[in-house]
GUMITOR-108626 format. One line per field, with one value per residue: residue number from 1; x, y, z of N, C-alpha, C, O in turn; residue in three letters. Coordinates in steps of 0.02 Angstrom, whole numbers. Layout:
BEGIN
num: [NUM / ...]
n.px: [X / ...]
n.py: [Y / ...]
n.pz: [Z / ...]
ca.px: [X / ...]
ca.py: [Y / ...]
ca.pz: [Z / ...]
c.px: [X / ...]
c.py: [Y / ...]
c.pz: [Z / ...]
o.px: [X / ...]
o.py: [Y / ...]
o.pz: [Z / ...]
residuo: [ALA / ...]
REM end
This chain:
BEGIN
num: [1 / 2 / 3 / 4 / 5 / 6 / 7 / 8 / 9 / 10 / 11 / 12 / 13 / 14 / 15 / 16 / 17 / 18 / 19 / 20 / 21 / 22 / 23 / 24 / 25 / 26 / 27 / 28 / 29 / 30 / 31 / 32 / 33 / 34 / 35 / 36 / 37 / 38 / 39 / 40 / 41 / 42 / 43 / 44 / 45 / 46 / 47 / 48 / 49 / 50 / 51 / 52 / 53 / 54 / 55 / 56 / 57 / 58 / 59 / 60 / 61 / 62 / 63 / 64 / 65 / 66 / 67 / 68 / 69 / 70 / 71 / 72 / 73 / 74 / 75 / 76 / 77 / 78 / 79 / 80 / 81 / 82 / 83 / 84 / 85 / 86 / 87 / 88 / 89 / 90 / 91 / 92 / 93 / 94 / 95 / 96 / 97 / 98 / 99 / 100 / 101 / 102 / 103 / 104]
n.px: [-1611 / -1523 / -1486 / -1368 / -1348 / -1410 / -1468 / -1525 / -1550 / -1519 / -1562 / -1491 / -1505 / -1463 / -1502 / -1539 / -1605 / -1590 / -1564 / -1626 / -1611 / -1480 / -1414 / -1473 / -1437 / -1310 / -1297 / -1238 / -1299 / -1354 / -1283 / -1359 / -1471 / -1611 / -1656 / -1542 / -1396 / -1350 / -1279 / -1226 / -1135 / -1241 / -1272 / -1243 / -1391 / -1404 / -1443 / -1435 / -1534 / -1557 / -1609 / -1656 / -1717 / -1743 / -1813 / -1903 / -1891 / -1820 / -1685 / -1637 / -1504 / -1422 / -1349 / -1221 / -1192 / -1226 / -1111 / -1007 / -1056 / -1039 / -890 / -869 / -902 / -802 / -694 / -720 / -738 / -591 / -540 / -623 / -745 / -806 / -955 / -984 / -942 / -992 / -1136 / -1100 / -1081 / -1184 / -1265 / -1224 / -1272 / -1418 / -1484 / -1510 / -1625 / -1772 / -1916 / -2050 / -2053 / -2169 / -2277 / -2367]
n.py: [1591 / 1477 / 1391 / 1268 / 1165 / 1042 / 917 / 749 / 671 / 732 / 870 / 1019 / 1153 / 1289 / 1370 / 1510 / 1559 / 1665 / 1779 / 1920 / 1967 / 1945 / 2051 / 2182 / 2176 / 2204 / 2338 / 2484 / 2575 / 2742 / 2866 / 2944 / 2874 / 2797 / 2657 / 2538 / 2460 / 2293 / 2207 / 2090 / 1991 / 1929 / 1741 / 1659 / 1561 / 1430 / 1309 / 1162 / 1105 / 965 / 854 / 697 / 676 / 530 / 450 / 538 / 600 / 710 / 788 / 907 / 976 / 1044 / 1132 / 1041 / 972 / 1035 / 1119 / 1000 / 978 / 1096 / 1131 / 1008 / 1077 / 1165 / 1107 / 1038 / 1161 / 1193 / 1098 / 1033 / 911 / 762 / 721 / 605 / 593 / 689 / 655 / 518 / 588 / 642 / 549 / 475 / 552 / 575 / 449 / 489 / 545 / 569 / 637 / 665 / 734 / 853 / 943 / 1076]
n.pz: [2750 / 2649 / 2509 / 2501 / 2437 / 2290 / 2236 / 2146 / 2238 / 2363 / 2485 / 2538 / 2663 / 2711 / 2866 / 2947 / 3091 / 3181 / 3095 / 3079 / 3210 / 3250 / 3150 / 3170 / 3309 / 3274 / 3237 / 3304 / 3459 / 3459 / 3565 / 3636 / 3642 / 3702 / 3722 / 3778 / 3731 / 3698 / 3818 / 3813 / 3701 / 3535 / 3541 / 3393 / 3324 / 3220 / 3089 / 2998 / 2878 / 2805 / 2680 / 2627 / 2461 / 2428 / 2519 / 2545 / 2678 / 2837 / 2901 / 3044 / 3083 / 3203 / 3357 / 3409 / 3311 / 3206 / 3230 / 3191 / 3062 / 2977 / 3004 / 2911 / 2801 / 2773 / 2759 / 2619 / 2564 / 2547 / 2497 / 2380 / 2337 / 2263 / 2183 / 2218 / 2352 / 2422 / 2424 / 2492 / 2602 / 2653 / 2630 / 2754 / 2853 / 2842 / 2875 / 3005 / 2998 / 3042 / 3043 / 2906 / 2739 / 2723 / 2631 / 2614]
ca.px: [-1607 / -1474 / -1479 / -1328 / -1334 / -1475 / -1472 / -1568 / -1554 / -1531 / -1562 / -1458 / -1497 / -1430 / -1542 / -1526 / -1656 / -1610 / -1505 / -1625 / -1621 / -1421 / -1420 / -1521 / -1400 / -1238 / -1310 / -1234 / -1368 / -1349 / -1250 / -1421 / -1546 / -1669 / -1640 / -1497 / -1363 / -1363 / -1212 / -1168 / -1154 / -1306 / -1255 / -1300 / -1423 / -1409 / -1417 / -1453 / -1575 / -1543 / -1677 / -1672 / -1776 / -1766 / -1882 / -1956 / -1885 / -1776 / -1691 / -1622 / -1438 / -1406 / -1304 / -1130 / -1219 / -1225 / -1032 / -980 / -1075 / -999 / -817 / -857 / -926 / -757 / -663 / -754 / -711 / -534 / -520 / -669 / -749 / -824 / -1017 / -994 / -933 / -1034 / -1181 / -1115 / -1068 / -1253 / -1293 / -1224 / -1308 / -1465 / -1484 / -1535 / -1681 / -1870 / -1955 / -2071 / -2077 / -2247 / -2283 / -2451]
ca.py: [1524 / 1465 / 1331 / 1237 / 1085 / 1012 / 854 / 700 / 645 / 759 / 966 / 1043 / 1212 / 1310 / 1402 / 1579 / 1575 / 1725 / 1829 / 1979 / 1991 / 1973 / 2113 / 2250 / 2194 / 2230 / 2405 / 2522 / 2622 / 2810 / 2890 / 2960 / 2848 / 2778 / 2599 / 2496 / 2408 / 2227 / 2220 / 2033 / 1975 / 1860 / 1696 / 1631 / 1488 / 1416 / 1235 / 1136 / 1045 / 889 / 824 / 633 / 632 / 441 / 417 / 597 / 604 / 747 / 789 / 950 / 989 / 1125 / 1139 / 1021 / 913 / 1091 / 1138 / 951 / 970 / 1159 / 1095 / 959 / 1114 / 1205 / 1062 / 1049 / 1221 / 1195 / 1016 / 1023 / 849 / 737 / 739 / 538 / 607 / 743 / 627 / 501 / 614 / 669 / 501 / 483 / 623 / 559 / 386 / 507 / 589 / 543 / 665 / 643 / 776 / 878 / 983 / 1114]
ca.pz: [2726 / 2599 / 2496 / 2497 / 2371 / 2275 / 2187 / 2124 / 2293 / 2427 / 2483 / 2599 / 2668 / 2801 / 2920 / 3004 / 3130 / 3220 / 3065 / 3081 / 3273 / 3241 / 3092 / 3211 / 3347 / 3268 / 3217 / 3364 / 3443 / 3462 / 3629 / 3667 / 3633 / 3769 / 3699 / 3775 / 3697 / 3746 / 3861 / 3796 / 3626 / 3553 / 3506 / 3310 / 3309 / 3142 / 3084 / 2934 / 2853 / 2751 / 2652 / 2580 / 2421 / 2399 / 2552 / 2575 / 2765 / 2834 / 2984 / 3036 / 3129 / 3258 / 3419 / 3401 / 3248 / 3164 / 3217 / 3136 / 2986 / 2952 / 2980 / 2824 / 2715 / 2774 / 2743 / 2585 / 2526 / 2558 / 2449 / 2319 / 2361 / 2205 / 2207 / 2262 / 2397 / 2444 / 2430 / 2539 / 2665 / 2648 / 2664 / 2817 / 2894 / 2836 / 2906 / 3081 / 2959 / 3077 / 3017 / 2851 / 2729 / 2702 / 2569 / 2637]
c.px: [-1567 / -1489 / -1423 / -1302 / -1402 / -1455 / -1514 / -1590 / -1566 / -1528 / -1517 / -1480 / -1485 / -1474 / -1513 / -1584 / -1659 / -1573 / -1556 / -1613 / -1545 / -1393 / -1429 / -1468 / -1314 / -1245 / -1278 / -1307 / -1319 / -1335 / -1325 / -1495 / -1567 / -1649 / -1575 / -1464 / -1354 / -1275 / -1178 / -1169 / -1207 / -1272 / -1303 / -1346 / -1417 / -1426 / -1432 / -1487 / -1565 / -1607 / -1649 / -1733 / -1805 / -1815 / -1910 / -1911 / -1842 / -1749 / -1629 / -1571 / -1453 / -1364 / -1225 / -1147 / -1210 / -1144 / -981 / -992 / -1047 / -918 / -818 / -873 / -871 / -697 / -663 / -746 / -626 / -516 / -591 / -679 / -800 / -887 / -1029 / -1009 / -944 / -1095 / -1180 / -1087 / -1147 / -1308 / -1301 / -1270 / -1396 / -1503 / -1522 / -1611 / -1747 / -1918 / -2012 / -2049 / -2145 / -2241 / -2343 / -2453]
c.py: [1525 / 1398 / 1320 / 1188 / 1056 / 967 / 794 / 691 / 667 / 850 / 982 / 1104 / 1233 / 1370 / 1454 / 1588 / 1641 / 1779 / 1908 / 2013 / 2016 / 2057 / 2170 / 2229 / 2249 / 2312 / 2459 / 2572 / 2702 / 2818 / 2901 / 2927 / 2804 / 2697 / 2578 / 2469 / 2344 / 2208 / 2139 / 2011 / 1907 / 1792 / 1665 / 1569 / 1487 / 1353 / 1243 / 1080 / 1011 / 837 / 762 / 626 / 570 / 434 / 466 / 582 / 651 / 770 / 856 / 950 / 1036 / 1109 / 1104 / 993 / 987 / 1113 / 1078 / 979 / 1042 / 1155 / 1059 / 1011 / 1165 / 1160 / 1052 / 1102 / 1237 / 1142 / 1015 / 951 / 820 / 760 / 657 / 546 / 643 / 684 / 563 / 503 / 614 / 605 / 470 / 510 / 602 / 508 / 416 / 533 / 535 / 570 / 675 / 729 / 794 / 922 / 1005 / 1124]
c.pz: [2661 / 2574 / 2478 / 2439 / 2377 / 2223 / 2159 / 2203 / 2365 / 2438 / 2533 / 2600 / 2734 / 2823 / 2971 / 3040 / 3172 / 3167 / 3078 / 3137 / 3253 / 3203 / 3139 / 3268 / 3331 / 3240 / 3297 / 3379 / 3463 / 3557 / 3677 / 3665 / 3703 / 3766 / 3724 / 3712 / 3743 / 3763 / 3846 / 3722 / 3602 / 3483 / 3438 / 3318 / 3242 / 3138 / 3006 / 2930 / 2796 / 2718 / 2607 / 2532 / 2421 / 2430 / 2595 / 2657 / 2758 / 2892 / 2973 / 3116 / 3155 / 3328 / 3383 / 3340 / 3186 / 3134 / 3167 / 3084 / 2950 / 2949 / 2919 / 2771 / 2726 / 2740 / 2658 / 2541 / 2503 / 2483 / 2417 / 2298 / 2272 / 2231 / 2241 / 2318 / 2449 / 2471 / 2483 / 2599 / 2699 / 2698 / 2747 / 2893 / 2896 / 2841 / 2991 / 3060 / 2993 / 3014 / 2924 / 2813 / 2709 / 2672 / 2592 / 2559]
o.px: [-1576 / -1504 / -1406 / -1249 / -1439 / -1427 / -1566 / -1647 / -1601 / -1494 / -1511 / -1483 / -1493 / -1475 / -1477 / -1620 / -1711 / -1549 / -1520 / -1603 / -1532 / -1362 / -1380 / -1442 / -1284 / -1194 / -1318 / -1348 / -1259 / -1366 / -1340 / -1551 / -1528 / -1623 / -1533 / -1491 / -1351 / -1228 / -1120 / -1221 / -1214 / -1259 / -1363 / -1312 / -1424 / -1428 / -1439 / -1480 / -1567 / -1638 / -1621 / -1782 / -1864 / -1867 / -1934 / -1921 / -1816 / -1788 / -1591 / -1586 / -1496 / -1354 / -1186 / -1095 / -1187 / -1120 / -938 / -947 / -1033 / -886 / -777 / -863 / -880 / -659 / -609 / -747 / -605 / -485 / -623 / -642 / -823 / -893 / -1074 / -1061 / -920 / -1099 / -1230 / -1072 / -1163 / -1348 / -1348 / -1288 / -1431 / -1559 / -1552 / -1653 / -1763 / -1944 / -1977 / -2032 / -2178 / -2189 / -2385 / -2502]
o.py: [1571 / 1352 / 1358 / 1182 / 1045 / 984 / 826 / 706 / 642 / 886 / 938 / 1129 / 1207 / 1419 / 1445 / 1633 / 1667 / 1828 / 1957 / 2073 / 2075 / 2103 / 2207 / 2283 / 2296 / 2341 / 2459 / 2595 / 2705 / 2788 / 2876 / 2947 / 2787 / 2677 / 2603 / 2458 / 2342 / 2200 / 2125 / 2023 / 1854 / 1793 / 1653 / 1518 / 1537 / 1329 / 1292 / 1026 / 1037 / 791 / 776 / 592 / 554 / 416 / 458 / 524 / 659 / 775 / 862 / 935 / 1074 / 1049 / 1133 / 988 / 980 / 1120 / 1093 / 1006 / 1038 / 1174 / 1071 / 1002 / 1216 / 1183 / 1059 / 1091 / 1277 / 1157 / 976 / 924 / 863 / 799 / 646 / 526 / 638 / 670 / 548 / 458 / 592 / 603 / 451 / 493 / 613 / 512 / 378 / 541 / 479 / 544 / 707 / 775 / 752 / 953 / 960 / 1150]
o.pz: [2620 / 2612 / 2433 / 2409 / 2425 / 2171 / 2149 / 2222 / 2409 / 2401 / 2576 / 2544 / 2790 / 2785 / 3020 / 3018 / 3193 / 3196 / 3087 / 3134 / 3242 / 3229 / 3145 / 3283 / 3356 / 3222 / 3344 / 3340 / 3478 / 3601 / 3732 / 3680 / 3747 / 3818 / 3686 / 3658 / 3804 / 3725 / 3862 / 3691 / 3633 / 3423 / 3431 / 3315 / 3207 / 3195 / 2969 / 2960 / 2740 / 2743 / 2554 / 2542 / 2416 / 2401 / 2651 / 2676 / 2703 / 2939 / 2926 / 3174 / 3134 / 3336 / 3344 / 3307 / 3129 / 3078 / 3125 / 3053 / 2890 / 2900 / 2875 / 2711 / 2692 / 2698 / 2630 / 2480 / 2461 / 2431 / 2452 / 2256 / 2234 / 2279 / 2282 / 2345 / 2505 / 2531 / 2515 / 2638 / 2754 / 2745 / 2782 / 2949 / 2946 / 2816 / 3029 / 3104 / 2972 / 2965 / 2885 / 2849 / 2678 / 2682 / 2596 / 2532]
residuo: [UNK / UNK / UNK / UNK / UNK / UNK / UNK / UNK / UNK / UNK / UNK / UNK / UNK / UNK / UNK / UNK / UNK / UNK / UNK / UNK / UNK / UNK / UNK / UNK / UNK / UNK / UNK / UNK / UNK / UNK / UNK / UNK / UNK / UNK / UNK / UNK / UNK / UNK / UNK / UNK / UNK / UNK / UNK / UNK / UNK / UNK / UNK / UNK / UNK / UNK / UNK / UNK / UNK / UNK / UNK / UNK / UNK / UNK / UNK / UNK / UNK / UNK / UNK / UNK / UNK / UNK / UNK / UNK / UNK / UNK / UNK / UNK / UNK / UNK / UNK / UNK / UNK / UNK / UNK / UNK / UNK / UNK / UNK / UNK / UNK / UNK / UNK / UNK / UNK / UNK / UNK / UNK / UNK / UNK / UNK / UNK / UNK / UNK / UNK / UNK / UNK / UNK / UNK / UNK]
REM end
């Protein structure tokens, strides 16, 4: 987990759900070991979660909603966007936010 951008308003962080499986894959195994290598390569799940302070709600990207939202933080890296602009990209994004947040 990364956090991305934190502001008055909104969190972003980006999510490795499978980085240790990945990690232990890309390790070769040994000529002789008993253990397989996995004969296809394992695709990344990742996404991101977007948190709206203003009204506590938060909703979290993954599949093509994931691949958009990583083009704008490539995009983004390229052209060094105001924080207006950041925020109402954010906003954007966050208009789909169901989910409440909870604090255990």
């Amino acid at each position: 987990m990364h956090m991305l951008y934190d502001s008055e308003s909104f969190t972003v962080t980006h999510m490795l759900a499978n980085a240790t499986e990945l990690a232990a894959a890309a390790v070769p195994e040994a000529a002789d070991s008993v253990t397989p290598v996995a004969a296809h390569p394992a695709m990344a799940r990742h996404g991101f979660e977007i948190i709206d302070k203003r009204v506590g709600k938060e909703v979290y990207l993954d599949g093509s909603w994931a691949e958009l939202f990583q083009q704008q933080i490539a995009a983004w890296q390229v052209r060094t966007p105001t924080q207006e602009e950041v925020e109402d990209t954010l906003e954007g994004y966050a208009e789909l936010a169901q989910n409440p947040v909870l604090v255990h």
